[in-house]
C-alpha positions as CSV (number, residue, x, y, z in Angstrom):
1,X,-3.1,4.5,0.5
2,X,-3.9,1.1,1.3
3,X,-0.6,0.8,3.4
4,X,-1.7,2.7,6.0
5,X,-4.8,1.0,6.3
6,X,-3.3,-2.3,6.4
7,X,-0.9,-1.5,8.6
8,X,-3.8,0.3,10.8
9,X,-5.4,-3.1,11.1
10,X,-2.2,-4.8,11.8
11,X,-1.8,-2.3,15.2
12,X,-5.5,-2.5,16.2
13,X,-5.5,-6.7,16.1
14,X,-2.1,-6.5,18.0
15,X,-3.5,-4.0,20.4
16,X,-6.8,-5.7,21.1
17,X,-5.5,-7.8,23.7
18,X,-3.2,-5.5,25.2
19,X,-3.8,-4.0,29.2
20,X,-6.9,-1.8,28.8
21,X,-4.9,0.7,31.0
22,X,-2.0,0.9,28.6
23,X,-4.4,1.0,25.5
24,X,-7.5,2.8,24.0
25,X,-7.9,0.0,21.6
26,X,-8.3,-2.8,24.2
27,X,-9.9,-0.7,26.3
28,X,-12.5,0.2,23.7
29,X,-12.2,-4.3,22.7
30,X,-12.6,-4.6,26.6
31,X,-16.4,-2.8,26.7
32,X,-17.5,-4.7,23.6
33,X,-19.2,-4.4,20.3
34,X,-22.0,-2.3,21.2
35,X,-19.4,0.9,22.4
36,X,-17.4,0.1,19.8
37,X,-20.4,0.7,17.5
38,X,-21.3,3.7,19.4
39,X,-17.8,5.1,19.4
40,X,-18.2,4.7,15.1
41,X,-21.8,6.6,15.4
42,X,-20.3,9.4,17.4
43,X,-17.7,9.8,15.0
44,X,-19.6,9.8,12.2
45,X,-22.2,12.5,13.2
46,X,-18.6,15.1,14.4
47,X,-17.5,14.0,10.6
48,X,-20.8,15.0,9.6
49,X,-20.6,18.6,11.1
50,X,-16.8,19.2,10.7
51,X,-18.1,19.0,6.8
52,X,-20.7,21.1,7.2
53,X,-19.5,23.8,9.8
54,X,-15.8,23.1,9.8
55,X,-12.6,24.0,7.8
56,X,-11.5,21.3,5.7
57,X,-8.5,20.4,8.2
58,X,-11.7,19.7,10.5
59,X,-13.0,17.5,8.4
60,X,-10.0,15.9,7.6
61,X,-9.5,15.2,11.3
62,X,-13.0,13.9,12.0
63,X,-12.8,11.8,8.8
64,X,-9.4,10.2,10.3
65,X,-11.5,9.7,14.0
66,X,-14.6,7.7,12.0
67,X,-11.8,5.2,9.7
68,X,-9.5,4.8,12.7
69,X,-13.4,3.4,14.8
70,X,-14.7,1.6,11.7
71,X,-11.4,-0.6,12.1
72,X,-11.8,-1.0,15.5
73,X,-15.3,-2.2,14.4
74,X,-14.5,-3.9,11.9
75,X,-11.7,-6.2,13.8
76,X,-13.7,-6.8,16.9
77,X,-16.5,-8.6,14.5
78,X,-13.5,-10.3,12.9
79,X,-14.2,-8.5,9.2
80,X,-11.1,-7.9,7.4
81,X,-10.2,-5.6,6.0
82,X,-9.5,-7.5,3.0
83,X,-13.3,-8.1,2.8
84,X,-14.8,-4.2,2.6
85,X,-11.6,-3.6,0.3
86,X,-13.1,-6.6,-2.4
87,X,-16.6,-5.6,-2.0
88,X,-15.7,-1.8,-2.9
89,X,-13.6,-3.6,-6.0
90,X,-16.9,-5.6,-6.7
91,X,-18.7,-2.1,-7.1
92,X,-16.4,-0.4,-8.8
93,X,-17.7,1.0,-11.9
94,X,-21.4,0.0,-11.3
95,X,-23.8,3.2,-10.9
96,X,-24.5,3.7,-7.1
97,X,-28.3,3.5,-8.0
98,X,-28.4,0.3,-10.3
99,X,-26.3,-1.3,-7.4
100,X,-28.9,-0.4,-4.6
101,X,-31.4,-1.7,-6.6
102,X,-29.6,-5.0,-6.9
103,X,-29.3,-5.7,-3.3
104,X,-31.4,-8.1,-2.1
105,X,-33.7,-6.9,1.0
106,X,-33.1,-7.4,4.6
């Protein structure tokens, strides 16, 4: 499962500084952080209704949109991969309550 992501990551960074014309990702890189970011928040709200309207290939689909953005995100603020992977492994097996709690304020 991994795989794919990895190698996701690997096509997004080698697509970033690619001709805008000849590719969404560095045409999406090309008009910055803050589209990027809204690209992921559109995403998000279609997977949102796609699981509450939506047949579960919908969902599926919207879920796939929202990962494919959040990589885009992620490798324009240079954040591997790597580094959300080791923080879901450092909350593995803690309750998702106790580890709220245990963050420290903005």
């Amino acid at each position: 499962m991994t795989d794919t992501l990895a190698r996701l990551e690997q096509t997004i960074a080698a697509r970033r500084g690619a001709d805008p014309a000849s590719s969404y990702v560095a045409k999406l890189t090309a008009r910055g952080v803050g589209k990027i970011a809204q690209k992921v928040g559109e995403e998000a709200t279609e997977t949102v209704i796609a699981a509450l309207s939506g047949e579960a290939h919908d969902l599926v689909g919207e879920a796939a949109d929202l990962l494919f953005h959040l990589m885009v995100l992620l490798g324009a603020k240079d954040v591997p991969l790597a580094a959300v992977m080791a923080e879901l492994d450092r909350r593995e097996g803690l309750s998702g309550l106790a580890e709220k709690a245990a963050r420290k304020p903005d």
